[in-house]
matplotlib code that plots the C-alpha trace (Angstrom):
import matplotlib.pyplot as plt

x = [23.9, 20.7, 20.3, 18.4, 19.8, 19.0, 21.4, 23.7, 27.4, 29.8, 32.8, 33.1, 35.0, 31.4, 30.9, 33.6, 33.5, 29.6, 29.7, 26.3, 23.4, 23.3, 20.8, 20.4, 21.1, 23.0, 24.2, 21.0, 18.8, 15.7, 17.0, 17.4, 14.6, 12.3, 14.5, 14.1, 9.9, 9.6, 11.9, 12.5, 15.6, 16.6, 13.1, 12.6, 8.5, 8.2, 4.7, 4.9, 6.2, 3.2, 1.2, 1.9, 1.9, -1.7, -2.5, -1.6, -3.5, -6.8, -6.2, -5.3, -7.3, -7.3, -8.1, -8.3, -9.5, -7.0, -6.9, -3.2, -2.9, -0.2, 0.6, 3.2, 1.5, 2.2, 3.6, 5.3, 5.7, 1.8, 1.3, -0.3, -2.7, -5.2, -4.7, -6.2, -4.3, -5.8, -3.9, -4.0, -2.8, 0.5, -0.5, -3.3, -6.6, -9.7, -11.8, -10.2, -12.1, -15.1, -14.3, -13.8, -16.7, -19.0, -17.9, -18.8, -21.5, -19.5, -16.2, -18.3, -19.9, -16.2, -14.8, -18.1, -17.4, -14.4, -11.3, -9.4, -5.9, -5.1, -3.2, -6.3, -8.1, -5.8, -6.4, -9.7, -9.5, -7.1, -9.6, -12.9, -11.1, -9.3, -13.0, -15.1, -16.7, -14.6, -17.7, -17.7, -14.2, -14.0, -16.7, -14.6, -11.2, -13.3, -14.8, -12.4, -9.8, -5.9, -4.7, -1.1, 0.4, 2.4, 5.0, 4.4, 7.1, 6.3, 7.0, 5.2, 2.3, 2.2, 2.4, -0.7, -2.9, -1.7, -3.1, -6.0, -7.0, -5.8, -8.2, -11.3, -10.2, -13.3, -15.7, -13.3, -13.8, -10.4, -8.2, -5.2, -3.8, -0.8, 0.9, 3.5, 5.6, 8.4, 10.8, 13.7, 16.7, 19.4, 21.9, 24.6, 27.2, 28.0, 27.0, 26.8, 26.3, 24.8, 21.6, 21.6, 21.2, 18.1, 16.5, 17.1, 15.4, 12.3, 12.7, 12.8, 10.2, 7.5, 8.1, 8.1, 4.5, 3.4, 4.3, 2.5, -0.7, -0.8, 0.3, -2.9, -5.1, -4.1, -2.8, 0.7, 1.3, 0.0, 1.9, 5.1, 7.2, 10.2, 12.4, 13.7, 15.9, 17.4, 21.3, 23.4, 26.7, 30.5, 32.9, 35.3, 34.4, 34.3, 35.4, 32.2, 30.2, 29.9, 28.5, 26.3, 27.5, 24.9, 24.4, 22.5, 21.5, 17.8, 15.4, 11.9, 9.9, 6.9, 5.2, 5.6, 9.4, 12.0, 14.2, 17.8, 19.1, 21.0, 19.4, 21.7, 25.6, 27.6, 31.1, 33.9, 36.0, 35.1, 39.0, 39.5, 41.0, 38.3, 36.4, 32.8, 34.6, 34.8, 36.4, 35.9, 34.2, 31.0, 30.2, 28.5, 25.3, 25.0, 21.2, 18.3, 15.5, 13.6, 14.8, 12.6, 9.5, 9.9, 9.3, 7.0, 4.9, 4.5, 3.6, 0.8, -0.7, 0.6, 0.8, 4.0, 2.3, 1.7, 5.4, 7.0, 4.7, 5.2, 8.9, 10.1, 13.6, 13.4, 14.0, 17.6, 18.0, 17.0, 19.8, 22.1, 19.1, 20.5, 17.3, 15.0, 17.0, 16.8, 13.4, 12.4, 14.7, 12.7, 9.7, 10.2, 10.7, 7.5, 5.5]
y = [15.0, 15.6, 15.0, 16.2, 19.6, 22.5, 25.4, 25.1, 23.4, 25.1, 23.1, 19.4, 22.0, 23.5, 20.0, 19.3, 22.8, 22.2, 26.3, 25.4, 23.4, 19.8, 17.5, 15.2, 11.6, 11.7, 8.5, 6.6, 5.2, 5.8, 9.1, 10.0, 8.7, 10.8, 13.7, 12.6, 12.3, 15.1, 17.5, 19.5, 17.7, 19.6, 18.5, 14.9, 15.2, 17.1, 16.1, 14.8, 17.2, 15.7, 15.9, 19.5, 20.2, 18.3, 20.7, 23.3, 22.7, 22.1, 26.1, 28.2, 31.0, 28.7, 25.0, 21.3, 18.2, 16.2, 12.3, 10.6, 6.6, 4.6, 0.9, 0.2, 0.6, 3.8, 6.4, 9.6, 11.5, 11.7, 12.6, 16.4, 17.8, 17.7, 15.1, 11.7, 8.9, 6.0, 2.8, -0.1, -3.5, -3.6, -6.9, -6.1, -7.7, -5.6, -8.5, -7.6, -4.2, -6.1, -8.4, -5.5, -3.9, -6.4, -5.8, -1.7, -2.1, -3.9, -1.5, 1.6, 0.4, -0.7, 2.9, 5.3, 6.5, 8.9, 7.3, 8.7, 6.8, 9.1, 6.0, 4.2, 7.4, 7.8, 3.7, 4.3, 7.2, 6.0, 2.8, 4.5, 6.7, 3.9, 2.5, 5.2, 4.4, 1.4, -0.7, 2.3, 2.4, -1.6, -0.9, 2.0, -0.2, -3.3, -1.1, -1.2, -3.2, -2.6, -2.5, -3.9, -6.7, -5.8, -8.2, -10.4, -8.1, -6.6, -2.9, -4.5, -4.9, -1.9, 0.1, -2.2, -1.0, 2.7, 2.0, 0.7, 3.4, 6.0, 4.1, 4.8, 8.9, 10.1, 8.5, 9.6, 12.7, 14.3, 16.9, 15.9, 12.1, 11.1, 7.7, 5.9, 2.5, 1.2, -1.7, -2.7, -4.5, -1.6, -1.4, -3.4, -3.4, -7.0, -9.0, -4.9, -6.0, -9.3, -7.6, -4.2, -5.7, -8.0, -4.9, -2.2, -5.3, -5.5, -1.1, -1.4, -4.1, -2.1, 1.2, 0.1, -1.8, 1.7, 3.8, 1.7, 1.7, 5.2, 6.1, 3.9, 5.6, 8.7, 10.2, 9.5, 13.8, 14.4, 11.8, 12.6, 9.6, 10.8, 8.0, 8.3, 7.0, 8.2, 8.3, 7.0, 5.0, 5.0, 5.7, 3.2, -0.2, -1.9, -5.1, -6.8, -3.6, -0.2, 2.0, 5.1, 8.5, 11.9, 13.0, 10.5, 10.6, 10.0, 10.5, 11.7, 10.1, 11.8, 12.4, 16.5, 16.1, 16.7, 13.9, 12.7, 15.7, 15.9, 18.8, 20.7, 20.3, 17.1, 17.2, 18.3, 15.9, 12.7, 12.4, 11.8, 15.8, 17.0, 20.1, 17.4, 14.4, 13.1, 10.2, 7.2, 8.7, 10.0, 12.6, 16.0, 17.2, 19.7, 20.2, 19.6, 18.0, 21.4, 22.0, 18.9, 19.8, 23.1, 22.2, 19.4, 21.6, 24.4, 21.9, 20.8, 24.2, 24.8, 28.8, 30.7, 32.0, 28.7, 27.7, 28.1, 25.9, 23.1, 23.9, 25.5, 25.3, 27.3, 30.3, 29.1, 27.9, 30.5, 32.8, 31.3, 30.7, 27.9, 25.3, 28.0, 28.0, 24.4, 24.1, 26.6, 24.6, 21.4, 23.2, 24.8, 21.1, 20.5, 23.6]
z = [10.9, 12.8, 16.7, 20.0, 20.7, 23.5, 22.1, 19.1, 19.1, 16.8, 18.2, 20.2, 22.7, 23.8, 24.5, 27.0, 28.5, 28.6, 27.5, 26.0, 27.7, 26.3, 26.1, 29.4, 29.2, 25.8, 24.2, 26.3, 24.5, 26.7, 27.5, 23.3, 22.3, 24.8, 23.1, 19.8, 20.3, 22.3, 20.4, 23.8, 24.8, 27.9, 29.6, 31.2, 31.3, 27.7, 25.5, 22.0, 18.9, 17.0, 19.9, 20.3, 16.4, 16.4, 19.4, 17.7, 14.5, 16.7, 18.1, 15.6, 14.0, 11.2, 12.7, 11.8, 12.8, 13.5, 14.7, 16.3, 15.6, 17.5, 16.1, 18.2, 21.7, 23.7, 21.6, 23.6, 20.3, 20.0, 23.8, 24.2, 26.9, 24.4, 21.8, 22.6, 20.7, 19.4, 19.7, 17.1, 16.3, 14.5, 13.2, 10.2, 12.2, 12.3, 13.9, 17.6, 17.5, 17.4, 20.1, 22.4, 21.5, 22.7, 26.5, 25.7, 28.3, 30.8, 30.7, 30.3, 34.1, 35.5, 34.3, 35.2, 38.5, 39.3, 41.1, 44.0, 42.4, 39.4, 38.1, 38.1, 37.0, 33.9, 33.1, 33.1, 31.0, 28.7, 27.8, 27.5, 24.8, 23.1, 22.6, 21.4, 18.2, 17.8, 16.3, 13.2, 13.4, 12.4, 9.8, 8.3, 7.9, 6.6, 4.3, 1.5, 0.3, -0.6, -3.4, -2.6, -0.5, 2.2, 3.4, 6.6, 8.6, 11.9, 10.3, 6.8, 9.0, 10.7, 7.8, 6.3, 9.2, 8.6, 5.0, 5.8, 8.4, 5.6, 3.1, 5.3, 5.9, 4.1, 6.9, 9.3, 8.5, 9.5, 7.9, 9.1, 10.7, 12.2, 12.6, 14.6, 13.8, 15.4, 15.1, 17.2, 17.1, 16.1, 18.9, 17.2, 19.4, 17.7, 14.6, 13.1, 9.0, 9.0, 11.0, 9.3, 6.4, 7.9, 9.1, 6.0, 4.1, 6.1, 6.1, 2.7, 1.8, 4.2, 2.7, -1.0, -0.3, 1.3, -1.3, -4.1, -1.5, -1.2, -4.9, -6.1, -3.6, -5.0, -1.9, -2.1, -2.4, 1.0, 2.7, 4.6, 6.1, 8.4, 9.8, 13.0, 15.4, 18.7, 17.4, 15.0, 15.9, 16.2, 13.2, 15.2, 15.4, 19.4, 17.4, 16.6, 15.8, 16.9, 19.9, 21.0, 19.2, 19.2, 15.4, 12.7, 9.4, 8.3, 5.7, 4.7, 2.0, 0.0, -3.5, -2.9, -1.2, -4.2, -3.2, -3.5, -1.3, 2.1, 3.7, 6.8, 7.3, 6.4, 8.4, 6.4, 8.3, 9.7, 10.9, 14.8, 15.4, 13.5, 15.1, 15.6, 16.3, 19.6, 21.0, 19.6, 16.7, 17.8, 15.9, 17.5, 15.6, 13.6, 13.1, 15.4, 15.0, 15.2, 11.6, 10.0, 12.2, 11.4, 7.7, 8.5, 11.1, 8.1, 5.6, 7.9, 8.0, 12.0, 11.9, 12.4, 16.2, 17.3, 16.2, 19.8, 21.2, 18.9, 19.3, 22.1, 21.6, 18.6, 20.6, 21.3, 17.8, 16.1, 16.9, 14.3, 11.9, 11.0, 12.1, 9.7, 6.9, 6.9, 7.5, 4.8, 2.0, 3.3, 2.8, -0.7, -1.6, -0.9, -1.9]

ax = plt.figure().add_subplot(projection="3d")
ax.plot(x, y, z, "-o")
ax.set_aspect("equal")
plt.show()
């Protein structure tokens, strides 16, 4: 029952005394899922959690090279002052690097001299970084092949270029990569089982190609996949389907993570004068998001001083402990 969360709720009355600070824009999607990427839900211009966490990792006593891949376009969960993410095709073709490439000397003359317009500025910026190396980057994902065949989905596909860029990680030459997907298609206020099904079939289908790919690899132990999604949806049907509620269930997949557990607080009732249930059956989180990225930061080798920074609200959180304990049960999963 995990959602965006600024301080913890203990009862849906903090809620409608707002005795607690909330999250802004809660039950909107673009509002949630800026929580649910930044992990710092009571700020509207927040960078990236993995941004941060790769930030993190690049200045510690103890550093790593780190590279951020997006395959689903701009990605705000990668975003950090001083991570530069590198955007791919979701759709499996190498060839389009190339194509790029051969107009290196032309943009590299259009995007030379400083602009006045920072949106320009941050354009320009934003493409001569997307095109570094991108000739030996095409090389390196050519240069092998996979082993498995992903299905022609738009989140099978993704998933294929994410294998293929892990399959070249020795020429990369980084210690530790991150990866965004997305798909769409969720907000099932009608046709609710007919589509969920569609979708958890491609989920499913993508997932099961990617774990083969990385099992014959070898690498399958130091992968972590963590679903995610801004919120879950109504107990109560609206007729047709169901609506916006706070608190969601996902998982996290991985060759080290002991699985088959729910990890954090399941609601003892899901009855509608229940102490989490709202109206209409949207149920009040439980557990933050900090709690998985606490676990996922320390498996990544983020150090405990450099754990604010990655997530802030932990200070807030912390008081009942209950985002720690969660995150350290996650972790001794995967120790």
């Amino acid at each position: 029952n995990i959602g965006p969360m600024v301080e913890p709720l203990v009862h849906k009355d903090d809620y409608y005394r707002r005795s607690v600070e909330l999250p802004f824009g809660l039950f909107a999607h673009d509002a949630q899922q800026q929580s649910t990427q930044t992990v710092h839900a009571q700020e509207m211009d927040a960078s990236g959690v993995l941004g941060r966490l790769f930030a993190a990792l690049e200045a510690q006593s103890d550093p790593r090279r780190v590279a951020a891949y997006s395959v689903a376009g701009q990605a705000m969960v990668l975003e950090a002052e001083t991570v530069e993410p590198t955007i791919l095709s979701g759709n499996g073709n190498v060839e389009q690097y190339r194509h790029f490439a051969k107009f290196r000397t032309e943009i590299d003359a259009m995007t030379s001299s400083l602009s006045s317009n920072v949106f320009a500025e941050t354009q320009a910026h934003t493409l001569k970084a997307s095109l570094y190396g991108i000739d030996e980057f095409a090389e390196n994902l050519e240069s092998g092949q996979l082993s498995v065949n992903f299905p022609n989905t738009n989140l099978g596909r993704q998933l294929e270029m994410v294998a293929k860029v892990i399959l070249s990680r020795d020429l990369l030459g980084t210690e530790r990569d991150g990866f965004f997907c997305q798909i769409g298609g969720f907000d099932l206020h009608g046709d609710f089982f007919r589509t969920i099904s569609m979708k958890f079939t491609e989920i499913n289908g993508a997932v099961e190609a990617f774990q083969a790919e990385m099992k014959a690899q070898g690498i399958w132990d130091n992968v972590a996949v963590v679903q995610a999604s801004e919120f879950g949806r109504t107990m109560v049907s609206n007729g047709r389907g169901s609506d916006h509620i706070w608190g969601g269930m996902h998982w996290i997949a991985g060759g080290r993570i002991n699985g088959g557990r729910f990890f954090g607080n399941y609601p003892e009732s899901l009855l509608p004068d229940s102490d989490l249930m709202l109206s209409r059956g949207r149920i009040v989180a439980t557990t933050a998001w900090e709690a998985l990225w606490y676990a996922l930061a320390q498996w990544m080798g983020v150090e405990e001083a450099q754990m604010h920074h990655v997530l802030p609200n932990l200070k807030y959180l912390g008081t009942r402990s209950e985002e720690r304990r969660v995150g350290k049960e996650c972790r001794s999963r995967w120790s």
